[in-house]
VEXVOVEX-718630 format. One record per residue (C-alpha): residue number from 1; residue in three letters; x, y, z. Coordinates in steps of 0.05 Angstrom, whole numbers. Each point is the difference from the previous one (the first is absolute). Layout:
<guvos>
{num->NUM residuo->ALA X->X Y->Y Z->Z}
...
</guvos>
This chain:
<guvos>
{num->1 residuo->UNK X->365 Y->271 Z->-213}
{num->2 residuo->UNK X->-59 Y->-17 Z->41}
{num->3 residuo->UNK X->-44 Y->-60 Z->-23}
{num->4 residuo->UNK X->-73 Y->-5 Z->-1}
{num->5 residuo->UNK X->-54 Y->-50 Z->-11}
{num->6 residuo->UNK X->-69 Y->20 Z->-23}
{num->7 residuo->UNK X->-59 Y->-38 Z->27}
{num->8 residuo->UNK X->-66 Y->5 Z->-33}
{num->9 residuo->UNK X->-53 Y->-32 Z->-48}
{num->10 residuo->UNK X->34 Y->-37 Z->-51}
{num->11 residuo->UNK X->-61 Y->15 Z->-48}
{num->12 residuo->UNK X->25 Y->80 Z->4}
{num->13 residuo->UNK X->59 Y->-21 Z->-53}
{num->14 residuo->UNK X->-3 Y->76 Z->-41}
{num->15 residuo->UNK X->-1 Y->26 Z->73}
{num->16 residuo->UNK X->55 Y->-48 Z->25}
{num->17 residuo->UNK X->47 Y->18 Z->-63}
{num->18 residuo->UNK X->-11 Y->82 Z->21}
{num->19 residuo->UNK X->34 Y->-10 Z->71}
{num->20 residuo->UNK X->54 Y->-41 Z->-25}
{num->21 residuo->UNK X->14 Y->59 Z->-44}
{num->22 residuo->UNK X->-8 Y->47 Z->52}
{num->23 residuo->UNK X->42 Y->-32 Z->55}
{num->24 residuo->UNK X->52 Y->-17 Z->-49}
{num->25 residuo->UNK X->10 Y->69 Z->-23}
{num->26 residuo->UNK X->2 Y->26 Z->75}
{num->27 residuo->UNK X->62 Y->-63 Z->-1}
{num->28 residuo->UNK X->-24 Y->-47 Z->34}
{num->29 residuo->UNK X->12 Y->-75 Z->1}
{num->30 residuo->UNK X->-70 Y->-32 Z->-12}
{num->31 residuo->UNK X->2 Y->-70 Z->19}
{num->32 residuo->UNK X->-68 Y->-27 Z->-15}
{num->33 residuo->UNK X->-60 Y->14 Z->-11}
{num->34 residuo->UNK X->-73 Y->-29 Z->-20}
{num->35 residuo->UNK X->1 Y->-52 Z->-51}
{num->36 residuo->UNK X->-38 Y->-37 Z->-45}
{num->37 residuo->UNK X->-1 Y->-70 Z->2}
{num->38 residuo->UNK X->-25 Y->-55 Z->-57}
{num->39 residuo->UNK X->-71 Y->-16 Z->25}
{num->40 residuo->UNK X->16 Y->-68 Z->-28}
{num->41 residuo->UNK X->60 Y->-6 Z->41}
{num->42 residuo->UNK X->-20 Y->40 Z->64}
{num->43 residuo->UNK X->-6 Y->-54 Z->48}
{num->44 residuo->UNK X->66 Y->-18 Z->-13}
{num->45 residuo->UNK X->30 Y->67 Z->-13}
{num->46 residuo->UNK X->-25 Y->41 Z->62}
{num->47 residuo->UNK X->34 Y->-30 Z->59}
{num->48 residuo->UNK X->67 Y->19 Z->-31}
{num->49 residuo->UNK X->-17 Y->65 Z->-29}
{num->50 residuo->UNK X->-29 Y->14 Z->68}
{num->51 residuo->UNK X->55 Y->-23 Z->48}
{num->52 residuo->UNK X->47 Y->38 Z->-50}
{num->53 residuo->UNK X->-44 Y->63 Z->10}
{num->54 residuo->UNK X->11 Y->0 Z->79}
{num->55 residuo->UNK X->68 Y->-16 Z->-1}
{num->56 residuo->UNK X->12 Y->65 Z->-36}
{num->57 residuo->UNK X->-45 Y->38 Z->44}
{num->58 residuo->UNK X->53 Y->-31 Z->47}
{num->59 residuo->UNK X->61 Y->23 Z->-38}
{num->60 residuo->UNK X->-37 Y->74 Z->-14}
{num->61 residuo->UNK X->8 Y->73 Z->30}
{num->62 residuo->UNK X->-72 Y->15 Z->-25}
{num->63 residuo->UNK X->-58 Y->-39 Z->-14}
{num->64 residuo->UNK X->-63 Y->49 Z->-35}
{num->65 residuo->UNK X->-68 Y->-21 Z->-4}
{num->66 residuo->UNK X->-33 Y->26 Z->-61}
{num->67 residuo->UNK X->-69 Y->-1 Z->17}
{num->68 residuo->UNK X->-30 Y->34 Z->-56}
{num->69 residuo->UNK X->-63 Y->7 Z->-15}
{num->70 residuo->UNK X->-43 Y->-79 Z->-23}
{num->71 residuo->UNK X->-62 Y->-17 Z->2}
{num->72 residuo->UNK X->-30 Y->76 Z->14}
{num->73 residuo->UNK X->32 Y->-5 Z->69}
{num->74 residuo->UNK X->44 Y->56 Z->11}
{num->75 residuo->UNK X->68 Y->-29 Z->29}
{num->76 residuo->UNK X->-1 Y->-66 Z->-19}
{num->77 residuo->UNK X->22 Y->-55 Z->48}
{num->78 residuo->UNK X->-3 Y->-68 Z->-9}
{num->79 residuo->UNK X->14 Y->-61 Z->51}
{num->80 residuo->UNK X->65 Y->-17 Z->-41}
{num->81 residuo->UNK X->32 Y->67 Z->4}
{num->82 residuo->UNK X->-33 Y->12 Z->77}
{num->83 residuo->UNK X->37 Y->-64 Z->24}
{num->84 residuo->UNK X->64 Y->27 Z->-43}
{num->85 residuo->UNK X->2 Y->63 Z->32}
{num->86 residuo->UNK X->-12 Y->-39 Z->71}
{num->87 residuo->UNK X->60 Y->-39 Z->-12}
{num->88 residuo->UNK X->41 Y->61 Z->-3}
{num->89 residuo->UNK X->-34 Y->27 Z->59}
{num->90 residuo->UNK X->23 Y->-67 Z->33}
{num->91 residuo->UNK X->72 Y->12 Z->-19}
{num->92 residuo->UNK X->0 Y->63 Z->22}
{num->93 residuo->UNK X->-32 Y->0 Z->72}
{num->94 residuo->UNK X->22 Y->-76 Z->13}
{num->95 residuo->UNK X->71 Y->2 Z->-36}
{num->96 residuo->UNK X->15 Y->76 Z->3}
{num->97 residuo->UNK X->10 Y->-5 Z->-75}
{num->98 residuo->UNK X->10 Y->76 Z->-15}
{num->99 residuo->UNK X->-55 Y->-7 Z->-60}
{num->100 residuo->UNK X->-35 Y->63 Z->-23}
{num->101 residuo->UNK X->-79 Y->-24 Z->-15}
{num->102 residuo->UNK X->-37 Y->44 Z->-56}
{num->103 residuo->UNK X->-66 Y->0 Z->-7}
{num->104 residuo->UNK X->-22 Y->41 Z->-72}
{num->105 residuo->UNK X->-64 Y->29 Z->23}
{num->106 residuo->UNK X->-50 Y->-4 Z->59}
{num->107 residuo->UNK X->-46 Y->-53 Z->-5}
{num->108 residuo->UNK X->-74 Y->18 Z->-8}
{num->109 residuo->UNK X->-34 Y->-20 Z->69}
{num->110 residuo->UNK X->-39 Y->-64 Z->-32}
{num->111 residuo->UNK X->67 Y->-41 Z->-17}
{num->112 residuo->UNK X->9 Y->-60 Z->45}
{num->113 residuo->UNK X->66 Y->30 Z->45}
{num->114 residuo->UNK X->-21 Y->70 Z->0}
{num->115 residuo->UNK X->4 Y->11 Z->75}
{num->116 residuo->UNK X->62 Y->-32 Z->4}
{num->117 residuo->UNK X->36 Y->35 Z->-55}
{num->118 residuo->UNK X->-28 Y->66 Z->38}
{num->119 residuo->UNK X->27 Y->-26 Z->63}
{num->120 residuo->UNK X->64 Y->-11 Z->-30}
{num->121 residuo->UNK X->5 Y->65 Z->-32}
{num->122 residuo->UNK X->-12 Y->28 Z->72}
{num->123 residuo->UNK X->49 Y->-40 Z->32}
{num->124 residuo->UNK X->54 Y->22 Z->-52}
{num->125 residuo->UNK X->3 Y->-79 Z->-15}
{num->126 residuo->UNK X->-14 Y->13 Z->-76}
{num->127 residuo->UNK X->1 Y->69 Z->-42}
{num->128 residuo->UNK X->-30 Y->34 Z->-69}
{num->129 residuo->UNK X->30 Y->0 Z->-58}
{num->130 residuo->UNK X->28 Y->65 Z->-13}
{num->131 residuo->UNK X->12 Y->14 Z->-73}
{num->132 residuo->UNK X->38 Y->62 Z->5}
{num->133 residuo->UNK X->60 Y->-41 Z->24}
</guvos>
């Protein structure tokens, strides 16, 4: 069973609940994904919930960005799940870590890493999401 960790905006919960569905039904494994966390508590909360997040991008075959659609930017990406999907772009060119990095749609051209999620599509770095899998 192959395990997966969804990256995203943590204010997309309906959307978040969908892919665990989905990638749950195709069998695999998910090991994380965005959470909430008590603004009351946050300060407190997020370095653990956050260091737990990359240790199972770590420990995962797959990690999928669902950039949806927020804000009435097509493709969503925030800095969060940017620097996420960086990390696993670290493991895999630095550490060789055979990690398969999903990106749900194409960015629209005015979000922040556009050229770079382009360039990574072109270097084979980083792939679409294919739902007929």
């Amino acid at each position: 069973m192959k395990k997966i960790v969804i990256a995203g905006s943590t204010k997309l919960q309906r959307e978040i609940g969908h892919w665990i569905e989905y990638f749950r039904s195709k069998n695999y494994e998910v090991l994380d994904y965005p959470k909430l966390i008590d603004e009351s508590k946050f300060i407190d909360l997020y370095p653990k919930v956050h260091t737990e997040f990359l240790e199972n991008v770590i420990q995962s075959d797959i990690l999928f960005v669902m950039n949806e659609d927020k804000n009435g930017k097509a493709g969503y990406i925030g800095y969060e799940a940017y620097a996420e999907l960086l990390f696993g772009l670290s493991q895999k060119l630095v550490y060789h870590k055979d990690i398969e990095l999903v990106i749900l749609k194409m960015p629209s051209e005015d979000i922040g890493c556009y050229e770079e999620i382009s360039l990574w599509l072109k270097l084979g770095w980083i792939k679409l999401h294919n739902q007929n899998k």
